[in-house]
N, CA, C and O atoms as a DFTB+ gen file, in Angstrom:
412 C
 N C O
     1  1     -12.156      18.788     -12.296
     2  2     -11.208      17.779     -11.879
     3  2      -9.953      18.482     -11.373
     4  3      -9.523      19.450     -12.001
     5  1      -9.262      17.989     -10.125
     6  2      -8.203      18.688      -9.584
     7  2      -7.020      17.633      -9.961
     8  3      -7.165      16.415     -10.060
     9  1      -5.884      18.329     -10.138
    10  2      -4.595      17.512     -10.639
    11  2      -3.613      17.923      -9.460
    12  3      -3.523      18.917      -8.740
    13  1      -3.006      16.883      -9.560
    14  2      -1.214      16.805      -8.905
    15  2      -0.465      16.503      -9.139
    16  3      -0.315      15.489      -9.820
    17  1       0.614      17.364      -8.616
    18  2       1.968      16.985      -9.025
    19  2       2.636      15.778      -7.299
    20  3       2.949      16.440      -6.310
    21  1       2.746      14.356      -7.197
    22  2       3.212      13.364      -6.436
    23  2       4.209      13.772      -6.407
    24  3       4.519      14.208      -7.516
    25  1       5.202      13.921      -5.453
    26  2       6.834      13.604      -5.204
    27  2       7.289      12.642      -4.208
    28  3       7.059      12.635      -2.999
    29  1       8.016      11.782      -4.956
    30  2       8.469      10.468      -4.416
    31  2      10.166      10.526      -4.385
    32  3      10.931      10.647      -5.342
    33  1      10.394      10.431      -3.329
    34  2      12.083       9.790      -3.337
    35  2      12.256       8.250      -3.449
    36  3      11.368       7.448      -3.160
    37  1      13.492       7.922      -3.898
    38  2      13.641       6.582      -4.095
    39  2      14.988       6.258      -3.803
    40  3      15.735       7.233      -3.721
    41  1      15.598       4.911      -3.589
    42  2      17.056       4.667      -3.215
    43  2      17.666       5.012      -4.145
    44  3      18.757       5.464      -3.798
    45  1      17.447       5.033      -5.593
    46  2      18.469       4.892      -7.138
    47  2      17.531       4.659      -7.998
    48  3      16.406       4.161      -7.943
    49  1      18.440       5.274      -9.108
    50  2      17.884       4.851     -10.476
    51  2      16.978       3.861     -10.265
    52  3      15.819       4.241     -10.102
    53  1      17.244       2.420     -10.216
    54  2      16.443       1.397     -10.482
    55  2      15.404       1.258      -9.624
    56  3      14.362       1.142     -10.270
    57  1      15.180       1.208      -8.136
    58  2      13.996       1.788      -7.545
    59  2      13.224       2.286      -8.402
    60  3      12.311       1.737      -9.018
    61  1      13.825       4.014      -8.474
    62  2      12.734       4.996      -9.405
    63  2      12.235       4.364     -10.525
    64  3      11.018       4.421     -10.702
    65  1      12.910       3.785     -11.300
    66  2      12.590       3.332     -12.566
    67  2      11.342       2.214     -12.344
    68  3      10.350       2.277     -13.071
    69  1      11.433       1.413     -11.520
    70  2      10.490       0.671     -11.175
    71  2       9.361       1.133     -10.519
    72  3       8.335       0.733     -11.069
    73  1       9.189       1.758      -9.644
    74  2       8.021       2.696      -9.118
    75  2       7.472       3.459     -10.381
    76  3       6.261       3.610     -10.542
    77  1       8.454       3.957     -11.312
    78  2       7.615       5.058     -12.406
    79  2       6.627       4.145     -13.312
    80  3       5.430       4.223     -13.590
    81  1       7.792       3.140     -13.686
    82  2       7.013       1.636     -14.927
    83  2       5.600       1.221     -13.973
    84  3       4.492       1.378     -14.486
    85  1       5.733       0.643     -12.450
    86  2       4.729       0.457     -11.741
    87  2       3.295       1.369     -12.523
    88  3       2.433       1.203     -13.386
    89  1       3.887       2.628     -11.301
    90  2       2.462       3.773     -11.713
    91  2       1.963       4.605     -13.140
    92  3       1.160       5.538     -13.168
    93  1       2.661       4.005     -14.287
    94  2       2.582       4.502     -15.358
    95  2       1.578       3.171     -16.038
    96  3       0.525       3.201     -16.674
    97  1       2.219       2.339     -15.697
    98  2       1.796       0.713     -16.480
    99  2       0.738       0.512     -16.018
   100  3       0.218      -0.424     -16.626
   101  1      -0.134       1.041     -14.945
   102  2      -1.193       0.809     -13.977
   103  2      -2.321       1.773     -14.169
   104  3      -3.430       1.856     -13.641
   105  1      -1.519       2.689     -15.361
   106  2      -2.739       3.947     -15.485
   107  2      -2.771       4.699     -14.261
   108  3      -3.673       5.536     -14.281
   109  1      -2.111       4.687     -13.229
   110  2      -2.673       5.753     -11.889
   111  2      -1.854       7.029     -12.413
   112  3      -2.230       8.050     -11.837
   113  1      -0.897       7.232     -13.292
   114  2       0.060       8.557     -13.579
   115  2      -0.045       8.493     -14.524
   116  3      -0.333       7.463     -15.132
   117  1       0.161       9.634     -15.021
   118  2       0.406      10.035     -17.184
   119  2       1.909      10.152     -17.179
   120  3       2.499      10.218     -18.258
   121  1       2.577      10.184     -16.025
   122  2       3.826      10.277     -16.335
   123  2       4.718      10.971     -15.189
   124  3       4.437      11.860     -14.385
   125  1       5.810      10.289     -15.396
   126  2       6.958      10.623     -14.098
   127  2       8.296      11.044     -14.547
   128  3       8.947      10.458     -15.412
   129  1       8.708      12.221     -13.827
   130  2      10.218      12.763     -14.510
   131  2      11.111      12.128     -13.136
   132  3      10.616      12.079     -12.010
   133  1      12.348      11.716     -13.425
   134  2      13.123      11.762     -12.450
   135  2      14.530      12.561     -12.472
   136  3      15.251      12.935     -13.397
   137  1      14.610      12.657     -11.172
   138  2      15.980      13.292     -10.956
   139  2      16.935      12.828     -10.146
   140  3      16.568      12.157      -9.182
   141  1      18.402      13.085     -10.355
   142  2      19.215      12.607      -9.061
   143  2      19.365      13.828      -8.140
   144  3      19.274      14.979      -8.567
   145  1      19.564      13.566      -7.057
   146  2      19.488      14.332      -5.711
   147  2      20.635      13.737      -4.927
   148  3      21.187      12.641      -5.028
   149  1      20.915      15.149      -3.812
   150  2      22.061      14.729      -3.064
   151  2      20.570      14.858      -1.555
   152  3      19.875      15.873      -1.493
   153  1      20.431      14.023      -0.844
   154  2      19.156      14.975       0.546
   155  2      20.091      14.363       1.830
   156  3      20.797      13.363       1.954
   157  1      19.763      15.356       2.609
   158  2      20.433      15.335       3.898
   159  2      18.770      15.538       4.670
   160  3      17.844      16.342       4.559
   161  1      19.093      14.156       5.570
   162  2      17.500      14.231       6.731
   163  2      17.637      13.336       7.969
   164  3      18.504      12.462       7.960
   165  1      17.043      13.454       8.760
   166  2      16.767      13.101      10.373
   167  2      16.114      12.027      10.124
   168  3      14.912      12.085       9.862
   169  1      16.913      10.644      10.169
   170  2      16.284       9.545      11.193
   171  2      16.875       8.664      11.785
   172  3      17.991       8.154      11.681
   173  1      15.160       8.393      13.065
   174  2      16.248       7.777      13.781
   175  2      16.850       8.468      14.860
   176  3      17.412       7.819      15.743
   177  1      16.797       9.869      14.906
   178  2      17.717      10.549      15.666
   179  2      19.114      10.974      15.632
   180  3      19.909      11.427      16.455
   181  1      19.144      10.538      13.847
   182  2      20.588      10.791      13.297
   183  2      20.615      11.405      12.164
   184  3      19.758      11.123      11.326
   185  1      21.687      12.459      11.866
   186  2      21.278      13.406      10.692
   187  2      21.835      12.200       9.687
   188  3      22.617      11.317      10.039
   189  1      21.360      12.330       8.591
   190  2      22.146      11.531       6.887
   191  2      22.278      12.314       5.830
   192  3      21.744      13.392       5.570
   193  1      23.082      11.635       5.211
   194  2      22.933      12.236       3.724
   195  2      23.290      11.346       2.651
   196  3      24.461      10.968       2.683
   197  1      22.667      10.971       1.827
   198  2      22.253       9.931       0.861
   199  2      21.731      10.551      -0.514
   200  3      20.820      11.351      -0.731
   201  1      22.768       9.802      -1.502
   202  2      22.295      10.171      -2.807
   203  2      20.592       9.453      -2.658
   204  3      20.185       8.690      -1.782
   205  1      19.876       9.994      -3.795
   206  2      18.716       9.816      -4.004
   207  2      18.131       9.741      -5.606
   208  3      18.884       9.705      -6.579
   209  1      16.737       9.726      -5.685
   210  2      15.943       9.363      -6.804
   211  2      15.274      10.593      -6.373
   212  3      15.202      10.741      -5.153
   213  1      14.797      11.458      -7.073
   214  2      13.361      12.079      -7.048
   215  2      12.640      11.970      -7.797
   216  3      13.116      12.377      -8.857
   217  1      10.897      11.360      -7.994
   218  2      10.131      11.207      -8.812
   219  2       8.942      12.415      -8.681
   220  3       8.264      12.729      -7.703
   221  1       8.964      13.005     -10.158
   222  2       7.510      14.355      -9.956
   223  2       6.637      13.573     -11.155
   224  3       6.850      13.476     -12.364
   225  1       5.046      12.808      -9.889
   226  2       4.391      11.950     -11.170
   227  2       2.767      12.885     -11.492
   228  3       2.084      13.228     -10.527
   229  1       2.503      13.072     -12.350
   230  2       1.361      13.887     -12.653
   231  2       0.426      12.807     -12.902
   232  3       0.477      11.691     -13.419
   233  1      -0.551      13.626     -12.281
   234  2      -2.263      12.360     -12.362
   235  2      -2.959      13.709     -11.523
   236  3      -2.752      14.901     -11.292
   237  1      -4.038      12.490     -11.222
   238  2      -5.303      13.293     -10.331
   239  2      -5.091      13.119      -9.139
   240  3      -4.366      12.300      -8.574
   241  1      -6.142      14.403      -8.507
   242  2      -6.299      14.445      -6.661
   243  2      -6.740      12.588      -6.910
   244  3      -5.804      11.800      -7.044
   245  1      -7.970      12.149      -6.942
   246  2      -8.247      11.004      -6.842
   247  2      -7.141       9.735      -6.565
   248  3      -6.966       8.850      -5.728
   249  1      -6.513      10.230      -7.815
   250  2      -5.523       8.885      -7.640
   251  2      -4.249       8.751      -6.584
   252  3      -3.555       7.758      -6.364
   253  1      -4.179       9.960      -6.056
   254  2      -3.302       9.782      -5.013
   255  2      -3.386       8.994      -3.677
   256  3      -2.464       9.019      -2.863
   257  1      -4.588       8.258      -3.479
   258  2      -4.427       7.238      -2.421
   259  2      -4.098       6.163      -3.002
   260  3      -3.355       5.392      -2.395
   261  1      -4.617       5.789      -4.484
   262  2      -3.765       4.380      -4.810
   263  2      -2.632       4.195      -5.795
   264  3      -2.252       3.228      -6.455
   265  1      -2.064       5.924      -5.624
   266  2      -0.330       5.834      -5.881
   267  2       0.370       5.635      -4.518
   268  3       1.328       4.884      -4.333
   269  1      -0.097       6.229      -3.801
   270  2       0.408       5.965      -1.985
   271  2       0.448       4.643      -1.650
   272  3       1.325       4.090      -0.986
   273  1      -0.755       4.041      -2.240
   274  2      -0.779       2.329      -1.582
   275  2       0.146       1.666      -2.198
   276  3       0.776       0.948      -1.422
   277  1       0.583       1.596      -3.588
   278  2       1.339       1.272      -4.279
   279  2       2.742       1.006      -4.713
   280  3       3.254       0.012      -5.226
   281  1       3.400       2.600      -4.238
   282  2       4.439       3.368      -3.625
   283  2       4.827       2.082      -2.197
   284  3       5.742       1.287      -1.982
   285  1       3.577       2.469      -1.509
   286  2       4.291       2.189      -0.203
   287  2       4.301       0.325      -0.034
   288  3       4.684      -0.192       1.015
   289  1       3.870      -0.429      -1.113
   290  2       4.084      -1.456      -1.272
   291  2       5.343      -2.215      -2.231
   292  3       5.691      -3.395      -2.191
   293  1       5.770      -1.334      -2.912
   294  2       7.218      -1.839      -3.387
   295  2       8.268      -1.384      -3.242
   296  3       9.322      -1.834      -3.693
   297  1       8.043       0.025      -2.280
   298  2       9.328       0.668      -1.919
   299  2       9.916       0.293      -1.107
   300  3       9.251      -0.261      -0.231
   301  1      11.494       0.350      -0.879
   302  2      12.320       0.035       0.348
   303  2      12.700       0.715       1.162
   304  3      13.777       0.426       1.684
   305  1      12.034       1.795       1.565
   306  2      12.445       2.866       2.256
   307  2      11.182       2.108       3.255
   308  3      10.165       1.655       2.729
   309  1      11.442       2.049       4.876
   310  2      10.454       2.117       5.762
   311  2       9.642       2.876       5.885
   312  3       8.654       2.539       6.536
   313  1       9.709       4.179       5.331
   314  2       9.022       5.181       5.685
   315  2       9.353       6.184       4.430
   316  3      10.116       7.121       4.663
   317  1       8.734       6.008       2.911
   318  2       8.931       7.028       1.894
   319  2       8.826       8.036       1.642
   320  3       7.826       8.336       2.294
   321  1       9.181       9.059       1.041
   322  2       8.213      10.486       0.906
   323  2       7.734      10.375      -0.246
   324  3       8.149      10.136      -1.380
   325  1       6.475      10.664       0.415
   326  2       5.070      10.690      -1.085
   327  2       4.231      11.353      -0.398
   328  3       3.567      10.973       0.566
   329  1       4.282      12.911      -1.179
   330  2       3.637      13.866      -0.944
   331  2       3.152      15.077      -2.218
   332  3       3.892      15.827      -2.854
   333  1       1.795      14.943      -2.286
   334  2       1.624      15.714      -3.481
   335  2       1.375      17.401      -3.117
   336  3       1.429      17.738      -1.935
   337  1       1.116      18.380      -4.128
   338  2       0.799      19.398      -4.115
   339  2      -0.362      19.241      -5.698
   340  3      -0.364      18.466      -6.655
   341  1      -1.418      20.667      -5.205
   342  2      -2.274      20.989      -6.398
   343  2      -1.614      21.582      -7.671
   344  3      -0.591      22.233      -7.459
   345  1      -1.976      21.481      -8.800
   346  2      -1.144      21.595     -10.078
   347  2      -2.386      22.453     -11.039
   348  3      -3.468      21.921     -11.286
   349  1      -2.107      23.523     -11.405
   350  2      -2.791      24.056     -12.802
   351  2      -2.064      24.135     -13.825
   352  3      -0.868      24.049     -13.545
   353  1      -2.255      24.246     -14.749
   354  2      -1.868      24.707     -16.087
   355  2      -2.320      24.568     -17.452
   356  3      -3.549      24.609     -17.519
   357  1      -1.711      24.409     -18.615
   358  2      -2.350      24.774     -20.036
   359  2      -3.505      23.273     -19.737
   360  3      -3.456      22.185     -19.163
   361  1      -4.117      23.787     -20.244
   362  2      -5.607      23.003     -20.470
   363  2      -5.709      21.925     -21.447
   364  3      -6.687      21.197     -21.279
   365  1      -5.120      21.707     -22.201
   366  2      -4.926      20.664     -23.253
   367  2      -3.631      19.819     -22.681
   368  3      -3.341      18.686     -23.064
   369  1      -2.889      20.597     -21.668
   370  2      -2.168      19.369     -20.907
   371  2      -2.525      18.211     -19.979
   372  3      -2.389      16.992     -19.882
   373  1      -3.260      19.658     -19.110
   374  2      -3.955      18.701     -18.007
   375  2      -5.125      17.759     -18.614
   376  3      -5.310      16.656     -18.100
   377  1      -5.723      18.086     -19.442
   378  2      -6.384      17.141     -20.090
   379  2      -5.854      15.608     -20.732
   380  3      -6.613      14.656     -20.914
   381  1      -4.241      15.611     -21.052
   382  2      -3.751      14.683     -21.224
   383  2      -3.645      13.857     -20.080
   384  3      -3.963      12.668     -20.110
   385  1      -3.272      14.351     -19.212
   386  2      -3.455      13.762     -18.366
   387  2      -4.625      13.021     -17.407
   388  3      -4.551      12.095     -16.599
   389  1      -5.524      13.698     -17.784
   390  2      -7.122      12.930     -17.161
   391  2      -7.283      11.750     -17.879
   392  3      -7.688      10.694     -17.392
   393  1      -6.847      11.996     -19.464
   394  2      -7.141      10.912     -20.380
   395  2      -6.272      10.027     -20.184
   396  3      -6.430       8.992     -20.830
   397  1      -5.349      10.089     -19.465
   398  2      -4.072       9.017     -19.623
   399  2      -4.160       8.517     -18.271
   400  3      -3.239       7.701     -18.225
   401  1      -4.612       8.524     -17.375
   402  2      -5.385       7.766     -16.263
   403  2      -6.104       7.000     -16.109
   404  3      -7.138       7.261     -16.723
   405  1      -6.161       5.822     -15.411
   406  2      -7.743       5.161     -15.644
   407  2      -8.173       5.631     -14.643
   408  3      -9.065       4.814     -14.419
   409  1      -8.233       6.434     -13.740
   410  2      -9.206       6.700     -12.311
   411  2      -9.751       8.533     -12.463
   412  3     -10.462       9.039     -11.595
């Protein structure tokens, strides 16, 4: 079984908080840390910079198309970032995490 680490930005606290309760309450994640962020980015054709949410949610390769669908159904961003990378580590972790998934 392959694992990931999801990273999601969000408008604020309460966004994040709601996207994490979402994908946690739904079984698609074992769990989401957040952070505040300052990000500076291009859109539009205009540079920004906007406080932020960052969410790092751990689950499986699998479940990342229906954290994406999910994500991209209650978020307010037109266009979110939700992008995972592959994840190893201690073996009795990642195992928590398979078990704490339903997919």
């Amino acid at each position: 079984m392959k694992f990931i680490i999801v990273y999601i930005t969000a408008s604020g606290t309460v966004e994040a908080h709601n996207i994490a309760s979402e994908l946690v309450s739904r079984g698609l994640v074992a769990c989401v840390n957040m952070y505040p962020i300052r990000s500076v980015f291009m859109w539009k054709g205009e540079v920004n910079e906007d406080d932020e949410v960052v969410l790092f949610a751990k689950t499986t390769k699998n479940n990342f198309e229906p954290v994406r669908e999910l994500v991209r159904s209650i978020h307010s961003y037109e266009l979110p970032a939700i992008v995972s990378w592959d994840i190893e580590g201690d073996s009795e972790f990642l195992e928590w995490i398979r078990t704490s998934v339903s997919h």
